[in-house]
C-alpha positions in Angstrom: -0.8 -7.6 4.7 -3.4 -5.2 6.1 -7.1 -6.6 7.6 -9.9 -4.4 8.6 -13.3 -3.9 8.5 -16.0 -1.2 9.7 -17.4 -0.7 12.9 -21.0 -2.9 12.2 -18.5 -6.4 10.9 -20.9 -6.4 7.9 -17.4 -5.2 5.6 -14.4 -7.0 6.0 -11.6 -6.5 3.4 -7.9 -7.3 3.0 -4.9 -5.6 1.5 -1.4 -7.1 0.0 1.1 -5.4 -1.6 3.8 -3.0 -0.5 2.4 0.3 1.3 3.4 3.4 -1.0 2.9 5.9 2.1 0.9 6.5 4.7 -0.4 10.1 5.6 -3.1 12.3 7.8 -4.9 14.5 5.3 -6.2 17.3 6.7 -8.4 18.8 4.2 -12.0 20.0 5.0 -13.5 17.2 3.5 -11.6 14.3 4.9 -12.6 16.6 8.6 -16.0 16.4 7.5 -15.9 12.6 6.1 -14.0 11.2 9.0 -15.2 14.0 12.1 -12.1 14.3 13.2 -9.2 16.7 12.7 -7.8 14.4 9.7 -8.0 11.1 7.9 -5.8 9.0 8.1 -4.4 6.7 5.0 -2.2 4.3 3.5 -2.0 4.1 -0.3 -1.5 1.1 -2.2 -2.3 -0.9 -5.2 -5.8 -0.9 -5.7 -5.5 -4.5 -7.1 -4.1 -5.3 -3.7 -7.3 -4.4 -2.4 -9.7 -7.6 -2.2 -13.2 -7.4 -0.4 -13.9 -10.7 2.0 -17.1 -9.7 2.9 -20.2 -7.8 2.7 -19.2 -5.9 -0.9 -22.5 -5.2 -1.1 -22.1 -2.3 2.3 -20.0 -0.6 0.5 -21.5 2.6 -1.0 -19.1 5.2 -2.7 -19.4 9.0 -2.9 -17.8 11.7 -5.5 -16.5 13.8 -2.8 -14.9 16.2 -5.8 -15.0 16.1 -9.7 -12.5 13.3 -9.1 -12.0 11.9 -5.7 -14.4 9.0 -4.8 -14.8 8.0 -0.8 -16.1 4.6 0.0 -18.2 3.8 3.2 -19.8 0.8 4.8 -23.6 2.0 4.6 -25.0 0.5 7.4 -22.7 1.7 10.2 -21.0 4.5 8.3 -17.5 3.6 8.3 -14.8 5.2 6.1 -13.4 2.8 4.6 -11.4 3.8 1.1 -10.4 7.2 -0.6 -9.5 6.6 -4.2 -8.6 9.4 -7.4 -10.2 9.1 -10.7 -6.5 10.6 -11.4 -4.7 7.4 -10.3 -7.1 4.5 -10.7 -4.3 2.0 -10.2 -4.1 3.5 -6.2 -6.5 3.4 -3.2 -5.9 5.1 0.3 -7.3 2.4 3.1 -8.5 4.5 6.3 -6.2 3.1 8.8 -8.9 3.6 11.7 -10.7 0.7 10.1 -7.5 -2.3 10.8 -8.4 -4.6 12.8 -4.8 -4.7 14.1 -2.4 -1.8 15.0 -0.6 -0.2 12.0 3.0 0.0 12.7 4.7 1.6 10.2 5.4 5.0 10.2 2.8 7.9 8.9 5.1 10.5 8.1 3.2 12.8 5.3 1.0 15.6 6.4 -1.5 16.8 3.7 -3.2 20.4 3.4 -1.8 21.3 6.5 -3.4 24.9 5.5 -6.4 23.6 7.0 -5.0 21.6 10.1 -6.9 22.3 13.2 -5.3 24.9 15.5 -6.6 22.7 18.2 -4.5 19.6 18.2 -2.3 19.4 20.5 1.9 19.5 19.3 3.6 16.5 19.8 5.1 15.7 22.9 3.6 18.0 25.1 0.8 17.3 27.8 
């Protein structure tokens, strides 16, 4: 089971059910949502997905003609990325658990557009 919430405390949400994969996207618009390099996700059943608190924060916007990316609106948070082509699925932002994620995330997406300015792993 994952727990998280945003930055603020005003959304707290929980999520069960086996993690499909986890994966740093590094599309332009995940850079621009998150303002960082990449975001970064796990994917699971979105009926594993159960809001404890503070539903009312959460804000969605159509980032494309089918992806939709939900955000606490008080503190801005990324919370969720979900597709209109899978409704069944939802990608939780793993910056938002409120404990370490420990399983491996070992997909890279639209690394086209992946920063020449991170730094390869392993070196200082």
């Amino acid at each position: 089971m994952l727990r998280g919430s945003c930055l603020c405390g005003a959304v707290a949400y929980q999520a069960t059910g086996p993690i499909e994969s986890a994966s740093h996207c590094y599309c332009t618009m995940c850079q621009k949502q998150h303002g960082a390099a990449a975001g970064t996700y796990a994917n699971l059943a979105r009926a594993g997905l159960r809001i404890e608190r503070g539903e009312e924060f959460i804000t969605e916007y159509a980032s494309s003609s089918h992806g939709r990316r939900a955000f606490c609106r008080q503190c801005g948070s990324t919370l969720f990325w979900r597709s209109e082509q899978s409704p069944e699925r939802i990608a939780v932002t793993l910056g938002t658990l409120d404990a370490p994620f420990t399983d491996p995330v070992d997909i890279e997406l639209h690394t086209n557009t992946k920063p020449s300015w991170l730094p390869v792993s392993g070196v200082r």
